[in-house]
C-alpha positions, 0 to 999 in steps of 0.5 A, a space after each residue: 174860374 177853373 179851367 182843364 186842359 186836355 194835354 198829351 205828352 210826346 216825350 223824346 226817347 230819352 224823355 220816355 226812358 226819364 218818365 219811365 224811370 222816375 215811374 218805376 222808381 215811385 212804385 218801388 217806393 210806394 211799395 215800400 212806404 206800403 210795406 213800413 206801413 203795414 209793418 207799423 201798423 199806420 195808415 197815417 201820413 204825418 206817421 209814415 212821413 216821418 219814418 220814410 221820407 229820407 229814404 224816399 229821397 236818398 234811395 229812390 232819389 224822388 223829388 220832394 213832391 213826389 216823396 210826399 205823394 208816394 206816401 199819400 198814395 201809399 197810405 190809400 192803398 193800405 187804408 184801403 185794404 186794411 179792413 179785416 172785418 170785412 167778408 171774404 168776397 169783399 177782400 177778394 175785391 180789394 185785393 188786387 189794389 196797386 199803388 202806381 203813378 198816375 202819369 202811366 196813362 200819359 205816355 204814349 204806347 210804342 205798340 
């Protein structure tokens, strides 16, 4: 059986400032997988592994798991957008996809 707990996260300041770094750092590096995957024309992920991965970890010095989700995320976001036959109303709804960490929501706002 399978349980989910609700947790929240009440990081330090320096934890904040780690958390928001290694966000940033994987959204710069799901726009770069996204834009190699545009550029190879692939949204495979085993395809784009092997192109970005190094670069993931010695760029953006993202751990390994992270490297790999970037590039699952990435490779979403371009499949997603990647249907040209589609109408131009349909495009104008997928045109504002972006490629981020789902950790954002857990980090409380300092406002």
């Amino acid at each position: 059986m399978k349980q989910t707990m609700l947790l929240k996260l009440v990081p330090t300041e320096e934890q904040r400032h780690a958390l928001l770094e290694t966000m940033h750092a994987f959204n710069e590096a799901a726009n770069y997988v996204a834009s190699i995957a545009f550029l190879e024309k692939t949204a495979n992920k085993f395809e784009l592994q092997k192109l970005v991965y190094g670069e993931l970890r010695t760029t953006y010095h993202l751990p390994a798991q992270l490297a790999i989700r970037c590039i699952s995320k990435a490779s979403e976001a371009y499949s997603a957008t990647r249907a040209f036959s589609l109408t131009s109303s349909q495009r104008e709804r997928l045109s504002m996809i972006h490629v981020s960490w789902p950790l954002r929501a857990l980090i409380p706002s300092r406002s």
